[in-house]
C-alpha positions in Angstrom: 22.2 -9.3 -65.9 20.4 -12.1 -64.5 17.8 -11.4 -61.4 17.8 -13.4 -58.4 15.2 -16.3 -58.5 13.5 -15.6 -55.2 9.9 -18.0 -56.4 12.7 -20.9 -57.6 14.1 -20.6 -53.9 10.6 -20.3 -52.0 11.4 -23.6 -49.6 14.1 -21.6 -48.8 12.7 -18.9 -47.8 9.8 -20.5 -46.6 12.3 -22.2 -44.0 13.5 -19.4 -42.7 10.2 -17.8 -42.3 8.3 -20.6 -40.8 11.5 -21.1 -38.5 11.2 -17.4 -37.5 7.5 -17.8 -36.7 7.9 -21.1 -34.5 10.6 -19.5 -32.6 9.0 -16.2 -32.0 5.8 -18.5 -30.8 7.8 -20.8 -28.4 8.9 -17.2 -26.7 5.8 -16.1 -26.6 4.8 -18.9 -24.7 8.1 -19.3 -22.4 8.2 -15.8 -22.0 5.6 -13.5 -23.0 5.7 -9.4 -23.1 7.2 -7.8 -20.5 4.0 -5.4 -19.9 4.7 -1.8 -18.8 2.8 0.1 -16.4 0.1 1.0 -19.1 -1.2 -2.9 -18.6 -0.2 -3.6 -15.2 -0.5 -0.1 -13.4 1.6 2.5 -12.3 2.6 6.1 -12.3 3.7 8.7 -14.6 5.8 11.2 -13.1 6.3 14.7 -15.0 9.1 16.9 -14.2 10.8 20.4 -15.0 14.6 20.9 -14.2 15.0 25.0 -12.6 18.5 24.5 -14.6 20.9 22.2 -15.9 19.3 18.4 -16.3 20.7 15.6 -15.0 21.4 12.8 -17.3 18.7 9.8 -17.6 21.8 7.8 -16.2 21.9 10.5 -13.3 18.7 10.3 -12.3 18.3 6.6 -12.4 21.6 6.3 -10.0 19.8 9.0 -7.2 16.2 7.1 -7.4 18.2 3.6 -6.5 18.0 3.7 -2.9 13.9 4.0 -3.3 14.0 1.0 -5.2 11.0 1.7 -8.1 10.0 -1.4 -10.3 10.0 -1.0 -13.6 11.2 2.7 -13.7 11.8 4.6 -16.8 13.1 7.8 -17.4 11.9 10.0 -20.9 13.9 13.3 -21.5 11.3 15.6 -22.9 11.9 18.7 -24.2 15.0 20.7 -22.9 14.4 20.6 -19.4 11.4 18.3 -18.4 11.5 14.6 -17.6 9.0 12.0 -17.3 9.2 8.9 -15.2 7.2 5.9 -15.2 7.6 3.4 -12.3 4.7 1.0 -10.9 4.1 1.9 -7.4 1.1 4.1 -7.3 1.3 5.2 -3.6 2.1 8.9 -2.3 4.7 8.2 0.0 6.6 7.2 -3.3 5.9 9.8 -5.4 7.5 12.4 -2.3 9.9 10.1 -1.8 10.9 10.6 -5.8 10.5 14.1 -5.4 12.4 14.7 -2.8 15.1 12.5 -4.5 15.1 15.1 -7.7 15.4 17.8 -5.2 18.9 17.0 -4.2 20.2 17.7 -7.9 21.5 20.8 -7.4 20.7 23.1 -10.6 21.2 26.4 -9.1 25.1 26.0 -8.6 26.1 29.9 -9.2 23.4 31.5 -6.8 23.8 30.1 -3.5 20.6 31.4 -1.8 18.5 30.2 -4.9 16.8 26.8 -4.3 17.6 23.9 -6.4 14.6 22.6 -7.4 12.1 20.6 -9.3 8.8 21.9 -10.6 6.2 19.0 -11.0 4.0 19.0 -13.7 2.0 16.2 -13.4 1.5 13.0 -11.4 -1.2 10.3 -13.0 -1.5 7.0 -11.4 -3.0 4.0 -13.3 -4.5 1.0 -11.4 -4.0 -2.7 -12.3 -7.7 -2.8 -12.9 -7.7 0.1 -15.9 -4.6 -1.3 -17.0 -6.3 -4.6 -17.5 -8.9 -2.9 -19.4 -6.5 -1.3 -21.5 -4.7 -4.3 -22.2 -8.1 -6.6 -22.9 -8.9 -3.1 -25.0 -6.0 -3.4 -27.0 -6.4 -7.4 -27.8 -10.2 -7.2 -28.9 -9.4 -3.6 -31.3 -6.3 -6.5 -33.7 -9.3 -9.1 -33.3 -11.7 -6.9 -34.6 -9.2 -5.1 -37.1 -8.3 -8.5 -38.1 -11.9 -9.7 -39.3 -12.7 -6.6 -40.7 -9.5 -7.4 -43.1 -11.1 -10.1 -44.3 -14.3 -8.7 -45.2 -12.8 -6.2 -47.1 -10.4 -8.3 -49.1 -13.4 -10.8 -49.6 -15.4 -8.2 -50.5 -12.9 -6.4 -52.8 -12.2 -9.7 -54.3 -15.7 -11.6 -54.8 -15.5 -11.1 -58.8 -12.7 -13.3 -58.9 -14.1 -16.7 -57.6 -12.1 -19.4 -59.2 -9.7 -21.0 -58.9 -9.6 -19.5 -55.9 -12.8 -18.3 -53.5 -13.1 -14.9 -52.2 -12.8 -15.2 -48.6 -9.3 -17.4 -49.1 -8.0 -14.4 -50.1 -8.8 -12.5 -46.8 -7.8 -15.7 -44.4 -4.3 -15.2 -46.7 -3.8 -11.8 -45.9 -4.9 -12.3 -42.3 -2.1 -15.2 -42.2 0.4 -12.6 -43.8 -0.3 -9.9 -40.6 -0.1 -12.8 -38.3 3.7 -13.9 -40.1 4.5 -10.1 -39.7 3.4 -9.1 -36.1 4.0 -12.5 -34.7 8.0 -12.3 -35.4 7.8 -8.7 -34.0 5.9 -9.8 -30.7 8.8 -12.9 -30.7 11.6 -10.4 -31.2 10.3 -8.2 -28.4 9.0 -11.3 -26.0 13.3 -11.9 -26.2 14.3 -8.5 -25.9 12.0 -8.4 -22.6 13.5 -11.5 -21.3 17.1 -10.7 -22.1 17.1 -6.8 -21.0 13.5 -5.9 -19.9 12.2 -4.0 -22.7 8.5 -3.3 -21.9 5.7 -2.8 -24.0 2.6 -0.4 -23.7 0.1 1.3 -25.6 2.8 2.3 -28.4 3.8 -1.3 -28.8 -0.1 -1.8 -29.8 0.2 1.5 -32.2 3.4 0.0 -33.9 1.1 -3.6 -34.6 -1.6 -1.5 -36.5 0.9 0.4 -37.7 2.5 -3.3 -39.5 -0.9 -4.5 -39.6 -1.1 -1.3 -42.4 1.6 -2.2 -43.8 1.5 -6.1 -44.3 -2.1 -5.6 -45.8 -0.7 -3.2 -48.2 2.0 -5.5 -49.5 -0.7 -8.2 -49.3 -3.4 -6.6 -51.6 -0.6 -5.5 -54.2 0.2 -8.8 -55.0 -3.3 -10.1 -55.0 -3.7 -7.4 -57.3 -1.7 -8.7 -59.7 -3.2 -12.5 -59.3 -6.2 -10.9 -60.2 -5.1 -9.5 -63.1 -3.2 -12.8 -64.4 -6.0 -15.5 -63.6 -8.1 -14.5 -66.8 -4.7 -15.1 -68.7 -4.6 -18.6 -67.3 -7.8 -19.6 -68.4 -7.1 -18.6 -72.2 
């Protein structure tokens, strides 16, 4: 059974790919990341439900009138729920909690209270967020050049055809394809439905970066153990 030629159909593939790469760049640019309130500032909200929870849907519709930018709502657990929204001032955060006091939870007890427990309230201001986003951008610099030392390192014995530190800007350039068409893919989906990114988005690039620098090192691997071959 014949196998696919993939290498005989590399300027395919290599289309696709760069095409991929220049597209995810150009809405990068257009466009960027729709940042969350991680980078620009904000507040997490934490909440406990004396009953039934409302739906995110639910509690999304009854927080309309105080019109929060950028809110998100996280079920957690089986009665909590935290929200993230980026206004950081108290008359907000009563203003939310007196919102989620209106669901009423305690439907079969009439004198009971319906009522919301709060857990938590963390504000972040624009200037930490700006520190966690400048944080986040020097930690894939530095990640980055510390690939390429290793794989240089790793790979000084085998100095031609090929030298050692090309091997490390190569898998450098292999991250870059890989996380570049991610940021691209995001950088639309923030455009097209407001999808915003935070300190997870940054876990998930290390998490490719790992990844993409596995793939990378298997196949220089196996170079390394064919370029004595080509030299017999």
């Amino acid at each position: 059974k014949r196998m696919y030629q993939i290498i005989a159909k590399n300027k395919i593939w290599l289309s696709i790919s760069g095409l991929l790469v220049a597209a995810s760049i150009v809405m990068m640019v257009a466009w960027g990341l729709k940042l969350g309130i991680d980078f620009t500032g904000g507040s997490l909200l934490e909440v406990k439900f004396n009953g039934n929870r409302p739906t995110v849907t639910e509690v999304e519709t009854k927080l309309a009138d105080v019109k929060l930018q950028s809110l998100t709502v996280q079920p957690v657990e089986e009665a909590g729920m935290i929200l993230r929204f980026q206004q950081t001032s108290e008359d907000v955060h009563q203003s939310v909690l007196k919102k989620l006091h209106e669901f009423n939870t305690a439907t079969d007890d009439k004198n009971s209270q319906a009522s919301v427990e709060e857990l938590r309230f963390e504000s972040v201001g624009p200037s930490i967020g700006r520190q966690l986003r400048s944080n986040a951008i020097t930690s894939l610099i530095i990640i980055a050049l510390l690939i390429i030392a290793y794989i240089a390192w790793t790979f000084r014995k085998v100095s031609r055809p090929v030298a050692a530190w090309k091997y490390g800007m190569a898998g450098v350039i292999a991250i870059f394809h890989d996380v570049v068409i991610v940021v691209g893919a995001f950088s639309l989906l923030g455009h097209l439905y407001g999808i915003e990114v935070g300190t997870p988005f940054v876990a998930a690039l290390l998490t490719i970066f790992g990844y993409s620098i596995n793939d990378t090192i298997v196949v220089f691997d196996r170079i390394r153990e064919n370029l004595p071959k080509s030299h017999q």
